[in-house]
N, CA, C and O atoms as a Maestro MAE file, in Angstrom:
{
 s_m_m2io_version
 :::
 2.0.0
}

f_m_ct {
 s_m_title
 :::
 protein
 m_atom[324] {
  # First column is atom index #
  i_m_mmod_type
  r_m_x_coord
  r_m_y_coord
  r_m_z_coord
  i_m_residue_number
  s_m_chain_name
  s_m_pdb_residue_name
  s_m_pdb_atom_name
  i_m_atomic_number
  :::
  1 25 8.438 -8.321 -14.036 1 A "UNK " " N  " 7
  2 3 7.148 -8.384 -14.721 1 A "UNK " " CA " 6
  3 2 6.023 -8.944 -13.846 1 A "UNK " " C  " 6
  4 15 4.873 -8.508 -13.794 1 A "UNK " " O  " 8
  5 25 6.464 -9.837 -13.259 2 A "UNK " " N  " 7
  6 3 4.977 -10.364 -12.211 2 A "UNK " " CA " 6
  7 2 4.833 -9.510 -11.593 2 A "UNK " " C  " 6
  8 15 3.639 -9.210 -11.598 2 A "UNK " " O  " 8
  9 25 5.762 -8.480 -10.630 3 A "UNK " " N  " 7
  10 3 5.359 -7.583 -9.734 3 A "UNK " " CA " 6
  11 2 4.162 -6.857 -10.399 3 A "UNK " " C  " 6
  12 15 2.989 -6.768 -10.035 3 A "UNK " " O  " 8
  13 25 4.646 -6.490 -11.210 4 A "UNK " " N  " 7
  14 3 3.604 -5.572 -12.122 4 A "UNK " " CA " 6
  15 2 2.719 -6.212 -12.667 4 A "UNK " " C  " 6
  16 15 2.395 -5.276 -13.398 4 A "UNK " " O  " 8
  17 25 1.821 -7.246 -13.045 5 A "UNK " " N  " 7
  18 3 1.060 -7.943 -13.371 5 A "UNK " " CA " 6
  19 2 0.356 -7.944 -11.818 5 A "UNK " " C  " 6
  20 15 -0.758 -7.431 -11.717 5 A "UNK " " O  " 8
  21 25 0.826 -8.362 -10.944 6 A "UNK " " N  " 7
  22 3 0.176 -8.037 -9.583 6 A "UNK " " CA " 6
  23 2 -0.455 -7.119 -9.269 6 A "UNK " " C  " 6
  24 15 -1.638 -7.072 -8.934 6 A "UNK " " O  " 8
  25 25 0.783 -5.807 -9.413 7 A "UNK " " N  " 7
  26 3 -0.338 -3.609 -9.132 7 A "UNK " " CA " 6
  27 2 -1.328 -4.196 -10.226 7 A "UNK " " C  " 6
  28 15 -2.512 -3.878 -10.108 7 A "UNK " " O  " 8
  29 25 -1.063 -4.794 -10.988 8 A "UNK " " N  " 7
  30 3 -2.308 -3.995 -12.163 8 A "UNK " " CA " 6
  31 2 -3.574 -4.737 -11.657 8 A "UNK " " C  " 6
  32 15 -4.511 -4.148 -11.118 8 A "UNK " " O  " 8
  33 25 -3.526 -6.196 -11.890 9 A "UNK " " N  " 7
  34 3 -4.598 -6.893 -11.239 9 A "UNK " " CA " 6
  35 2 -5.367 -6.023 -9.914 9 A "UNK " " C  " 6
  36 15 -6.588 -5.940 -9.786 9 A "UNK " " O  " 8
  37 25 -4.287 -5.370 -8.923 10 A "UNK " " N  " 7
  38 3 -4.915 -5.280 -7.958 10 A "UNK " " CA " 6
  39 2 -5.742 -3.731 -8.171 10 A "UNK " " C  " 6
  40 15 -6.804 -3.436 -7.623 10 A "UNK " " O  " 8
  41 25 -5.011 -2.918 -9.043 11 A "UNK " " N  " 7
  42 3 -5.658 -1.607 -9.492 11 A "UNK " " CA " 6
  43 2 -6.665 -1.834 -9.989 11 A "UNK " " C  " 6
  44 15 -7.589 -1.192 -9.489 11 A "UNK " " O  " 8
  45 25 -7.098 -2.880 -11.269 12 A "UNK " " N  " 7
  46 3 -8.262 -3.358 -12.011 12 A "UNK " " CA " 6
  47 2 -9.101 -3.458 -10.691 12 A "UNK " " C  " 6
  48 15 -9.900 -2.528 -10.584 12 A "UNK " " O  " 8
  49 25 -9.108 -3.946 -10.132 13 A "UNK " " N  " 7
  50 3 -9.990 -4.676 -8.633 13 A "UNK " " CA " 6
  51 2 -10.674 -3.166 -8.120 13 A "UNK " " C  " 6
  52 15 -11.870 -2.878 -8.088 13 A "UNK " " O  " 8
  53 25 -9.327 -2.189 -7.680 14 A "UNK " " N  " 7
  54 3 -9.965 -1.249 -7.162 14 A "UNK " " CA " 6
  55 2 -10.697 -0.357 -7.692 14 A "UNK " " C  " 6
  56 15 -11.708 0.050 -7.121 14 A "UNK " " O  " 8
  57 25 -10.356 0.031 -8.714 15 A "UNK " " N  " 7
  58 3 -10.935 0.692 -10.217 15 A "UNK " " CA " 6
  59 2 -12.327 0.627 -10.168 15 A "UNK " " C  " 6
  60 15 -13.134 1.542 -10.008 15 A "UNK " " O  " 8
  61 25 -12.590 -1.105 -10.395 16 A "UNK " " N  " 7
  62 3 -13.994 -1.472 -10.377 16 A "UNK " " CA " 6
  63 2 -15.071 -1.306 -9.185 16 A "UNK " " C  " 6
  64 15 -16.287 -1.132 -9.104 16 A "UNK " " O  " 8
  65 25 -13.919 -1.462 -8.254 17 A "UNK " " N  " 7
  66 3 -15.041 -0.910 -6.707 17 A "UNK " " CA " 6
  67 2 -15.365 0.795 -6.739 17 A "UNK " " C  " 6
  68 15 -16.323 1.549 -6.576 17 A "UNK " " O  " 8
  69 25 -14.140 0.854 -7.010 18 A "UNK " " N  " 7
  70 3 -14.185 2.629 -7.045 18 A "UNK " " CA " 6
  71 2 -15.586 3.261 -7.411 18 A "UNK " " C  " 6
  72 15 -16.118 4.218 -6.848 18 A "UNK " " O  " 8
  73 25 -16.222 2.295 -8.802 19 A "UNK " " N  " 7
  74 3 -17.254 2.855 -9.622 19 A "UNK " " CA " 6
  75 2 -18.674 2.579 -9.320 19 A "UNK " " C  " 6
  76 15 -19.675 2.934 -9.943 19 A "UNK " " O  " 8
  77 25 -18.547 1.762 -8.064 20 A "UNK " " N  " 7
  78 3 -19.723 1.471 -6.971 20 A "UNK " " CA " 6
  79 2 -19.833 2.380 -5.616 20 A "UNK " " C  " 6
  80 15 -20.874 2.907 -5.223 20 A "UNK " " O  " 8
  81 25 -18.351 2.475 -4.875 21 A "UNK " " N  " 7
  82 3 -18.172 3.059 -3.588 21 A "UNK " " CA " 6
  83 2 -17.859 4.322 -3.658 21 A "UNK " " C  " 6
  84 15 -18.220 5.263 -2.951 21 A "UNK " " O  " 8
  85 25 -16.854 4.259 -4.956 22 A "UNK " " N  " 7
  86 3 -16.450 5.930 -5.093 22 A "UNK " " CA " 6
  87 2 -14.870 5.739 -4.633 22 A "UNK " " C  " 6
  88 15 -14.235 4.730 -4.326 22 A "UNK " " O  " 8
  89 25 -14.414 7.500 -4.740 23 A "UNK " " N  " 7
  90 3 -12.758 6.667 -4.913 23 A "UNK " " CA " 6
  91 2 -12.267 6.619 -3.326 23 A "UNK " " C  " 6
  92 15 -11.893 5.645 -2.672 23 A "UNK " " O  " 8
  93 25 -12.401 8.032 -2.932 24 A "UNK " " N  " 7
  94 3 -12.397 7.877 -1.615 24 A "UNK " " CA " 6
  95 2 -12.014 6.922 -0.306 24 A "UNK " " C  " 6
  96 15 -11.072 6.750 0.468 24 A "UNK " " O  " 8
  97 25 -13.765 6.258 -0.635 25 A "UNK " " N  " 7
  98 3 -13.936 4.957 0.367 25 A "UNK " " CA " 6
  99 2 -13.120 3.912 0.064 25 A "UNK " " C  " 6
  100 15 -12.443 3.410 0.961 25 A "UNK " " O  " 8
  101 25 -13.049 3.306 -1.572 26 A "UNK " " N  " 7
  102 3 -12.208 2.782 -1.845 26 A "UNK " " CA " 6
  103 2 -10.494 2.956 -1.321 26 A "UNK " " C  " 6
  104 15 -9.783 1.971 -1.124 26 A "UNK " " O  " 8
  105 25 -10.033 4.324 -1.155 27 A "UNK " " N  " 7
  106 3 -8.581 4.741 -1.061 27 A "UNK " " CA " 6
  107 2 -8.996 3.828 0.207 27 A "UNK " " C  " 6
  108 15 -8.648 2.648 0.163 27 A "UNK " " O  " 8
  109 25 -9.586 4.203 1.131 28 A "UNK " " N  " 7
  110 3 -8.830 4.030 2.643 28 A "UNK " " CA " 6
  111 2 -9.453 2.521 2.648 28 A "UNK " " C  " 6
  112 15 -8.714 1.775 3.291 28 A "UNK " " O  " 8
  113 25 -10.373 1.987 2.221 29 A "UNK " " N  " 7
  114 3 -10.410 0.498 2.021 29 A "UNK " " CA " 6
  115 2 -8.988 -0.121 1.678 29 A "UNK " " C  " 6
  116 15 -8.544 -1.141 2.206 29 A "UNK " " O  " 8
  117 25 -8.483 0.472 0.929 30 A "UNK " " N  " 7
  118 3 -6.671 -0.134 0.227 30 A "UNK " " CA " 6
  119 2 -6.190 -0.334 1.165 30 A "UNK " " C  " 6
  120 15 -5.810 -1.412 1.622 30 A "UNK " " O  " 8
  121 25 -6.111 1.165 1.792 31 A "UNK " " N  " 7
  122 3 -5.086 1.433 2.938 31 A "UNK " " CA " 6
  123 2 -5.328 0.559 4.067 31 A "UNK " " C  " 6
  124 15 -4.315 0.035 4.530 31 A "UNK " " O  " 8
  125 25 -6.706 0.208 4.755 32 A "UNK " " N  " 7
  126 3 -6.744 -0.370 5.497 32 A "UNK " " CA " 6
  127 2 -6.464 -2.128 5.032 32 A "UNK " " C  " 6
  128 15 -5.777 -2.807 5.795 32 A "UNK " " O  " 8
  129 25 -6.732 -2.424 4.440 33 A "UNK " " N  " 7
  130 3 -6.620 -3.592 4.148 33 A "UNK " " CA " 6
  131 2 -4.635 -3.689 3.788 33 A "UNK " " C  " 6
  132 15 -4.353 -4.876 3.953 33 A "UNK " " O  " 8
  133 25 -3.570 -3.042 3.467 34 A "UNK " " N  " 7
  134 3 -2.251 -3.223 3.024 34 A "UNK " " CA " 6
  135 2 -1.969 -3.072 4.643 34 A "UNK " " C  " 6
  136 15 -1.380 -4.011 5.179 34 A "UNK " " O  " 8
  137 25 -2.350 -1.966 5.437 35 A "UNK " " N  " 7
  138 3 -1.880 -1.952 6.712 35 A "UNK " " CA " 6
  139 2 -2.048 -3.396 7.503 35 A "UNK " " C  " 6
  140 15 -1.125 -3.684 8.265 35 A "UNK " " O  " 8
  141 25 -3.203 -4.375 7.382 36 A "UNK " " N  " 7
  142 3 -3.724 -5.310 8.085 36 A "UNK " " CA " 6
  143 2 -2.705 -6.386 7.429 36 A "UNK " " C  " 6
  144 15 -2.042 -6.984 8.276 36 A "UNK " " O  " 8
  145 25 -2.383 -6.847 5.712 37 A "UNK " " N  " 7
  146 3 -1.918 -7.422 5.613 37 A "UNK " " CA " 6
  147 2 -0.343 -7.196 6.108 37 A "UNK " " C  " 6
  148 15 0.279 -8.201 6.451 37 A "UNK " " O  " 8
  149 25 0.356 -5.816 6.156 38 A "UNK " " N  " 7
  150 3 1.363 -6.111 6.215 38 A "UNK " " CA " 6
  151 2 1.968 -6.327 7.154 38 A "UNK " " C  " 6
  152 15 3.125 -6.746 7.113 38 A "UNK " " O  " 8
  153 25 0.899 -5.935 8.923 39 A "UNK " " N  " 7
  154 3 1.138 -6.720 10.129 39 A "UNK " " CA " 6
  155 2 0.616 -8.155 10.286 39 A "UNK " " C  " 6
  156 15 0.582 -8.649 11.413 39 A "UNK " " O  " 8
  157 25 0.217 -8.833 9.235 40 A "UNK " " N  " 7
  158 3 0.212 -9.976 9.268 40 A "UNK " " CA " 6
  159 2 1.710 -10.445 8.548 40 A "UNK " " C  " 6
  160 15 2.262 -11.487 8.900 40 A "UNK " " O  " 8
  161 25 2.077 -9.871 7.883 41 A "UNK " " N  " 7
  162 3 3.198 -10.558 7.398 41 A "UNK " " CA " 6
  163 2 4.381 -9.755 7.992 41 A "UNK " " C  " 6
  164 15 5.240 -9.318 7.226 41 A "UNK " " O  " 8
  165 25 4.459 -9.549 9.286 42 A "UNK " " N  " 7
  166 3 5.415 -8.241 9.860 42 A "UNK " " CA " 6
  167 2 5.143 -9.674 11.024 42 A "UNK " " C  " 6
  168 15 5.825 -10.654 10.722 42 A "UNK " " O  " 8
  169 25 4.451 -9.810 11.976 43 A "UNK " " N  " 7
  170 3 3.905 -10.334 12.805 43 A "UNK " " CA " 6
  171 2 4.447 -12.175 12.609 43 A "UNK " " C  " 6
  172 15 4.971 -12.926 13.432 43 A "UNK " " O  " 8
  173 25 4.005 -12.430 11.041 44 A "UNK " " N  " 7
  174 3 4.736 -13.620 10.661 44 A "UNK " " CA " 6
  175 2 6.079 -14.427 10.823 44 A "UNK " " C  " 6
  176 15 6.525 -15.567 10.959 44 A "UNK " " O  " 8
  177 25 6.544 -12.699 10.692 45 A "UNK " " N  " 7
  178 3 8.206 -13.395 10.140 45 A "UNK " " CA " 6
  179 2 9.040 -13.167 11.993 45 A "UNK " " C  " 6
  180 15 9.787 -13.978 12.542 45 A "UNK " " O  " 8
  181 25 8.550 -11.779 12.567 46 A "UNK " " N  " 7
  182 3 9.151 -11.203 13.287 46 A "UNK " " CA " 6
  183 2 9.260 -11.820 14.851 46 A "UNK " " C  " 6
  184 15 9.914 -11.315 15.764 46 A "UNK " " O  " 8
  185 25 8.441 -13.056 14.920 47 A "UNK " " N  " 7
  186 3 8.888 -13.735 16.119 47 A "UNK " " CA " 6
  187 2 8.651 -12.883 17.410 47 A "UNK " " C  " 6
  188 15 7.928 -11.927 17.691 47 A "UNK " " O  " 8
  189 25 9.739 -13.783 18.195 48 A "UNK " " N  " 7
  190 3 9.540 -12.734 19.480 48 A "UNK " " CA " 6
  191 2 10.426 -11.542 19.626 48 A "UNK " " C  " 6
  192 15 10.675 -11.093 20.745 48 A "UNK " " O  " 8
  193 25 10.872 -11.056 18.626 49 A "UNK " " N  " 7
  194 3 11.100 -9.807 18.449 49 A "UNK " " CA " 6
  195 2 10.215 -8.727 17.781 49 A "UNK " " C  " 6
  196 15 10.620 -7.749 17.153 49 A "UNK " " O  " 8
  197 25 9.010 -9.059 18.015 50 A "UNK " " N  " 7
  198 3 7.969 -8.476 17.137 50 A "UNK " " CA " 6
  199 2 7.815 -6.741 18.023 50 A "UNK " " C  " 6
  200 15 7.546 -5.683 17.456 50 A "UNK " " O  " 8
  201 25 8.062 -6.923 19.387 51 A "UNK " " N  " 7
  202 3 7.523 -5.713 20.262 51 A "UNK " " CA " 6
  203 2 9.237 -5.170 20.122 51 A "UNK " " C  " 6
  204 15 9.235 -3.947 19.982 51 A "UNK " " O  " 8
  205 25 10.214 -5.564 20.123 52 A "UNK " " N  " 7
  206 3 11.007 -4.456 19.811 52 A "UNK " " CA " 6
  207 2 11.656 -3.873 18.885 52 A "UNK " " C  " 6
  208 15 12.465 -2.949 18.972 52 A "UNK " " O  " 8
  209 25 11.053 -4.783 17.432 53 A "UNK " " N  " 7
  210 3 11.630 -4.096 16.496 53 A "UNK " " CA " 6
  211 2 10.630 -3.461 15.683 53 A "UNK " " C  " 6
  212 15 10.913 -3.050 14.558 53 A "UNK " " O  " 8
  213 25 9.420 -3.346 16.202 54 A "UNK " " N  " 7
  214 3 7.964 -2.567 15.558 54 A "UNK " " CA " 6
  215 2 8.394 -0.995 15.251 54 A "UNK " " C  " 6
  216 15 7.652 -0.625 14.342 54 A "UNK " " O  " 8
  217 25 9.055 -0.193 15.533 55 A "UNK " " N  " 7
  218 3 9.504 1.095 15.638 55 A "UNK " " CA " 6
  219 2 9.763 1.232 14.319 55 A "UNK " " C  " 6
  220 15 9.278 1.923 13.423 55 A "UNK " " O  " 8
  221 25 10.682 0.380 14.390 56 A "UNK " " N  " 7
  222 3 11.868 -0.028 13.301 56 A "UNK " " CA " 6
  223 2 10.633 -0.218 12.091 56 A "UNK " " C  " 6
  224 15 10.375 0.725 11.342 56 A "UNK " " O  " 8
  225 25 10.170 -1.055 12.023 57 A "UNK " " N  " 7
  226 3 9.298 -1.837 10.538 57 A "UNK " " CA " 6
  227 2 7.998 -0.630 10.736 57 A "UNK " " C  " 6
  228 15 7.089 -0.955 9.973 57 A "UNK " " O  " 8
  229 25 7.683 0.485 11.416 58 A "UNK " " N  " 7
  230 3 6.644 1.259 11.098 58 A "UNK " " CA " 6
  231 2 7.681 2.684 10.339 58 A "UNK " " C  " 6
  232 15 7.298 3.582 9.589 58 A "UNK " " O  " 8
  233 25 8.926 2.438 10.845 59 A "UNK " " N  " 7
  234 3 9.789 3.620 10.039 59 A "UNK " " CA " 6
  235 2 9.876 3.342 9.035 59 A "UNK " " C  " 6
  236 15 9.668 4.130 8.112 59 A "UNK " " O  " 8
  237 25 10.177 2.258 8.901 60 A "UNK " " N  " 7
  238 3 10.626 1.444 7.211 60 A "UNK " " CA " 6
  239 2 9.192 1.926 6.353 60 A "UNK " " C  " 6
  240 15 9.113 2.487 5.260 60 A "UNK " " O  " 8
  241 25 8.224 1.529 7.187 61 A "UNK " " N  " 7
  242 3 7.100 0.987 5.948 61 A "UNK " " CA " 6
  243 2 6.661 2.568 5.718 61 A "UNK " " C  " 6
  244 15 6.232 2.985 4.642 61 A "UNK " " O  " 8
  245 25 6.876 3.545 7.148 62 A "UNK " " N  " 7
  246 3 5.687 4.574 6.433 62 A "UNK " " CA " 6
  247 2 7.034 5.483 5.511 62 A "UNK " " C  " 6
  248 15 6.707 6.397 4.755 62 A "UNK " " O  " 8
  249 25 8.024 5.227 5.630 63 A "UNK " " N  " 7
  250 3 8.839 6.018 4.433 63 A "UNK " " CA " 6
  251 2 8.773 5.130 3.355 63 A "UNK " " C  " 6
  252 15 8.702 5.662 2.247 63 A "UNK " " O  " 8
  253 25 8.778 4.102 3.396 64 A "UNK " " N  " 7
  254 3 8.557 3.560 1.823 64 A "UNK " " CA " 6
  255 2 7.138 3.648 0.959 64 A "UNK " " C  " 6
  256 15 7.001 3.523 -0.258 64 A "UNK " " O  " 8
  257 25 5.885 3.962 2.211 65 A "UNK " " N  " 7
  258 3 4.848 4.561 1.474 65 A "UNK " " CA " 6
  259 2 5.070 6.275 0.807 65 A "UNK " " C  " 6
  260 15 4.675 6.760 -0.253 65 A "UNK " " O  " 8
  261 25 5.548 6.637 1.490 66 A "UNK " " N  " 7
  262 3 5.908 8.260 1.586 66 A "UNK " " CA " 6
  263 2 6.872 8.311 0.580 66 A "UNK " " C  " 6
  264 15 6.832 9.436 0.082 66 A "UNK " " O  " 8
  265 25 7.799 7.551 0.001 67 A "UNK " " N  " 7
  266 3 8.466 7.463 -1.017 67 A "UNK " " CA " 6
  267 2 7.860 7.184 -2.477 67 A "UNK " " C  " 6
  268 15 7.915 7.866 -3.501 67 A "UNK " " O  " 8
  269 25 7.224 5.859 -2.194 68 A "UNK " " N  " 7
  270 3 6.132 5.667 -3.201 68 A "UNK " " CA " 6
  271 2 5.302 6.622 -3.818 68 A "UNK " " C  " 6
  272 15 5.415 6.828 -5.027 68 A "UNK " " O  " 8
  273 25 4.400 7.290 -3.062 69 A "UNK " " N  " 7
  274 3 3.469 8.067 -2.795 69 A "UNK " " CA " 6
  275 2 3.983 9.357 -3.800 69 A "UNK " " C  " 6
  276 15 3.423 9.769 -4.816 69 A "UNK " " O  " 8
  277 25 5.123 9.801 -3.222 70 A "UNK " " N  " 7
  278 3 5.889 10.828 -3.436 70 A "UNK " " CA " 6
  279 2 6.128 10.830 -5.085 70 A "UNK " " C  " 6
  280 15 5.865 11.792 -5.807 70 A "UNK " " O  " 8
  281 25 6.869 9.129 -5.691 71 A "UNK " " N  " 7
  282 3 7.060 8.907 -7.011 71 A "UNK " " CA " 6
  283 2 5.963 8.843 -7.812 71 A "UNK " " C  " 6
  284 15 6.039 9.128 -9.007 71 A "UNK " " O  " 8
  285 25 4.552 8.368 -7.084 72 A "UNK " " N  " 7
  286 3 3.698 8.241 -7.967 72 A "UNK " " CA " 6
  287 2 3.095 9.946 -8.155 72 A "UNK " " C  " 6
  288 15 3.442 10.370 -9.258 72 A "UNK " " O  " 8
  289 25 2.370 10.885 -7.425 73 A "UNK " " N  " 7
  290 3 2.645 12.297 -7.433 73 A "UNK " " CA " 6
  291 2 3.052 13.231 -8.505 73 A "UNK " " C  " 6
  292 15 2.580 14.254 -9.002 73 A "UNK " " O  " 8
  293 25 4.813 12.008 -8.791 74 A "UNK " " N  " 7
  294 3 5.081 13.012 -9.501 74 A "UNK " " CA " 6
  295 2 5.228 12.778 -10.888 74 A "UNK " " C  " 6
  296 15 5.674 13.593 -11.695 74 A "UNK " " O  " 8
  297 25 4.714 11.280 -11.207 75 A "UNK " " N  " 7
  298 3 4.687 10.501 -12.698 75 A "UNK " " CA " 6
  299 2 3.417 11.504 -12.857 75 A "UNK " " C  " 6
  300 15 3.332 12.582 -13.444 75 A "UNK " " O  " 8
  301 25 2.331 10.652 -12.018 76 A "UNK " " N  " 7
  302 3 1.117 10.833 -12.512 76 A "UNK " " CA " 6
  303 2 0.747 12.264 -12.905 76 A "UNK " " C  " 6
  304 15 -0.109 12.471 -13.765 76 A "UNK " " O  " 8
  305 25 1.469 13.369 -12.202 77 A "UNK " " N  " 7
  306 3 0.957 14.897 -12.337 77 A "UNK " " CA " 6
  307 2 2.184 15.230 -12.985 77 A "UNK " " C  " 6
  308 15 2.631 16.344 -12.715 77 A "UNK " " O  " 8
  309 25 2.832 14.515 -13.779 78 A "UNK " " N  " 7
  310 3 3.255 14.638 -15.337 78 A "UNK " " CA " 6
  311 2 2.953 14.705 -16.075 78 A "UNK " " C  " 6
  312 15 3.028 15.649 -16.861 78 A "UNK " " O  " 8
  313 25 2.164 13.127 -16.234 79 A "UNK " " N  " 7
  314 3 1.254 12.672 -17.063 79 A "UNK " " CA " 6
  315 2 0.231 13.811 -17.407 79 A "UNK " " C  " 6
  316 15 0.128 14.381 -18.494 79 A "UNK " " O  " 8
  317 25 -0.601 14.062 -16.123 80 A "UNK " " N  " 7
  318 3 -1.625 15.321 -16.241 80 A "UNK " " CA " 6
  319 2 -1.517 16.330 -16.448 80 A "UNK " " C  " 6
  320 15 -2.445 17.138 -16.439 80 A "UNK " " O  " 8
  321 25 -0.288 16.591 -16.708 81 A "UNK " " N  " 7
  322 3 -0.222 18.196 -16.741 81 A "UNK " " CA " 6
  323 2 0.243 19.181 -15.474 81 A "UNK " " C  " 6
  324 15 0.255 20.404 -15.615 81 A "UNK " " O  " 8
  :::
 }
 m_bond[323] {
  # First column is bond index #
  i_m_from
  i_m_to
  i_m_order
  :::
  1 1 2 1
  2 2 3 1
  3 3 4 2
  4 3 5 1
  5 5 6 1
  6 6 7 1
  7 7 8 2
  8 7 9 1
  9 9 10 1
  10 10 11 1
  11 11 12 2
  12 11 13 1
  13 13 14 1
  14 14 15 1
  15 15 16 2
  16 15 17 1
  17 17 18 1
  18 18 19 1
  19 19 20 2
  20 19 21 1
  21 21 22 1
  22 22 23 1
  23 23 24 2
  24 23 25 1
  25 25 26 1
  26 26 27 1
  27 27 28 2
  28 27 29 1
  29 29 30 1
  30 30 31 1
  31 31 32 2
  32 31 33 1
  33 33 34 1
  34 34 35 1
  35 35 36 2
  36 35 37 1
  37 37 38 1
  38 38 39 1
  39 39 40 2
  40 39 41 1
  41 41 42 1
  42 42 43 1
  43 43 44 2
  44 43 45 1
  45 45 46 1
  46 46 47 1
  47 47 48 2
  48 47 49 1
  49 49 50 1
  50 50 51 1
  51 51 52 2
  52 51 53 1
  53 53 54 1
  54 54 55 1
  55 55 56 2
  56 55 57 1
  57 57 58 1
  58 58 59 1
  59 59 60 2
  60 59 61 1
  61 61 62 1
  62 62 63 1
  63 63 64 2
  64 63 65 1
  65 65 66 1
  66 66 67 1
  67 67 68 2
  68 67 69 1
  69 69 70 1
  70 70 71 1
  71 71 72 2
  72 71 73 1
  73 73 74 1
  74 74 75 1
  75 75 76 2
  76 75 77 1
  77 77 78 1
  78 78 79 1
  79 79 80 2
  80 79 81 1
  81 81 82 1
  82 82 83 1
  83 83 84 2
  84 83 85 1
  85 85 86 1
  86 86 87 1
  87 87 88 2
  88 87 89 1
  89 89 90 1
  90 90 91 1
  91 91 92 2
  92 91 93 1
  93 93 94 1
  94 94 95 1
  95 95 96 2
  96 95 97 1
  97 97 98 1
  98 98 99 1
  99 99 100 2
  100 99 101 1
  101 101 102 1
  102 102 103 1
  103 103 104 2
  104 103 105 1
  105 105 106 1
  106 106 107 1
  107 107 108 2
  108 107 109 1
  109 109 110 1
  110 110 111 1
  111 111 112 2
  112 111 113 1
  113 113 114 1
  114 114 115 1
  115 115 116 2
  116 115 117 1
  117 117 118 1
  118 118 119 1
  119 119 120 2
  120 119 121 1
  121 121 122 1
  122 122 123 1
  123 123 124 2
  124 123 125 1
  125 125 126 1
  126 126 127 1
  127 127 128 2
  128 127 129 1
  129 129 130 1
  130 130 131 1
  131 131 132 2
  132 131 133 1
  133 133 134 1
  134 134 135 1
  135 135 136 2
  136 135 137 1
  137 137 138 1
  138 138 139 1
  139 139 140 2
  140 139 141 1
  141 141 142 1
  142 142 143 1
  143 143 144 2
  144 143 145 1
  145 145 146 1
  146 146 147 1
  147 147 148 2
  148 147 149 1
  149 149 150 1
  150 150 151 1
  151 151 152 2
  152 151 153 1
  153 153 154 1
  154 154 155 1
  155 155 156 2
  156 155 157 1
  157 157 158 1
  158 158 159 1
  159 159 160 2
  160 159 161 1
  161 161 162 1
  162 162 163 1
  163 163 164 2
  164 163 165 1
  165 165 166 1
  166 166 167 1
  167 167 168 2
  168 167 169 1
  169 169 170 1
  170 170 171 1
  171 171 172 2
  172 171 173 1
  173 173 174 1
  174 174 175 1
  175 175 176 2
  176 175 177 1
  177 177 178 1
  178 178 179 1
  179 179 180 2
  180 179 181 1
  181 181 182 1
  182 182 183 1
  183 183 184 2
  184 183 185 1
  185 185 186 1
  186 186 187 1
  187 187 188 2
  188 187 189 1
  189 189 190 1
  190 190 191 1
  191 191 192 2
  192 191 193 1
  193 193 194 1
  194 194 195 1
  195 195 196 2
  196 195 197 1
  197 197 198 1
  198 198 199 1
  199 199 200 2
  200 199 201 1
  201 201 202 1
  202 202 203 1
  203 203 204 2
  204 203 205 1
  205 205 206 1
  206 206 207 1
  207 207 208 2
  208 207 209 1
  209 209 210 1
  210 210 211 1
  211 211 212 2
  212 211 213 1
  213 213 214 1
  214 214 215 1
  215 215 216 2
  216 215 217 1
  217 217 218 1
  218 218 219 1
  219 219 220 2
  220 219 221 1
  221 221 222 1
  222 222 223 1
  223 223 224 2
  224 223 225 1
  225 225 226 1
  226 226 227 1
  227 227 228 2
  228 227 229 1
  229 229 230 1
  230 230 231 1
  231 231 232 2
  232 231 233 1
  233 233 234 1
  234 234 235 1
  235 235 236 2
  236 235 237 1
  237 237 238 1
  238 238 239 1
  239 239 240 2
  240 239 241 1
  241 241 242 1
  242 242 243 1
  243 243 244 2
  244 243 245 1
  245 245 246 1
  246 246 247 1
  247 247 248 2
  248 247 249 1
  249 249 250 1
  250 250 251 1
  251 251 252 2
  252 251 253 1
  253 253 254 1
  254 254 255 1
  255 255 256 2
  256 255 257 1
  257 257 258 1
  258 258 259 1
  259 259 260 2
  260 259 261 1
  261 261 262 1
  262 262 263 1
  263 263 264 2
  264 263 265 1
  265 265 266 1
  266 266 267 1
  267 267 268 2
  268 267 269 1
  269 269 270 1
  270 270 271 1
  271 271 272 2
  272 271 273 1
  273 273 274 1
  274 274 275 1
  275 275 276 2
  276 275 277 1
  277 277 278 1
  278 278 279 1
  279 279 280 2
  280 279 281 1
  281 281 282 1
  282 282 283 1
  283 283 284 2
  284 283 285 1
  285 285 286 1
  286 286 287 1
  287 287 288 2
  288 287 289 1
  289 289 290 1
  290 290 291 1
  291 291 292 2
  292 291 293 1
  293 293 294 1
  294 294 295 1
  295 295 296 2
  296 295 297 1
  297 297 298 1
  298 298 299 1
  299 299 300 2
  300 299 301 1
  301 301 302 1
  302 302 303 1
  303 303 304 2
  304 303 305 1
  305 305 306 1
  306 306 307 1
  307 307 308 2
  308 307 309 1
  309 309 310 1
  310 310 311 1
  311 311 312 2
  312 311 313 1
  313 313 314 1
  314 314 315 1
  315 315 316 2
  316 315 317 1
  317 317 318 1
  318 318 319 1
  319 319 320 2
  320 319 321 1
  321 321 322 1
  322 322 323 1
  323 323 324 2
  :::
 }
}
């Protein structure tokens, strides 16, 4: 349940920018900002193994976006029709 209390908070957030910037600018605002945090917290944990296991944690992350991505796709253009 917190996880999800978290997306939503953070969807509310974008939602509301969306209706100033548009959705667009907003998308890659997300994107850039999840990419920045998550080499901060990639960078955090990963020590001085940070340069050889980067391969590794950019495979992980862009299939778990691509997975995501993929599930949301196919709720949402359910939902829609």
């Amino acid at each position: 349940p917190a996880f999800f209390t978290c997306v939503n908070e953070y969807l509310e957030l974008t939602n509301r920018q969306s209706k100033q910037q548009g959705l667009k600018r907003i998308s890659m605002a997300s994107l850039y900002a999840a990419a920045r945090f998550n080499a901060h917290v990639y960078l955090s944990h990963a020590g001085s193994d940070a340069g050889t296991d980067r391969k590794a944690f950019l495979d992980y992350m862009s299939t778990m976006y691509r997975r995501m991505l993929n599930e949301h796709l196919d709720g949402l253009g359910h939902e829609r029709g």
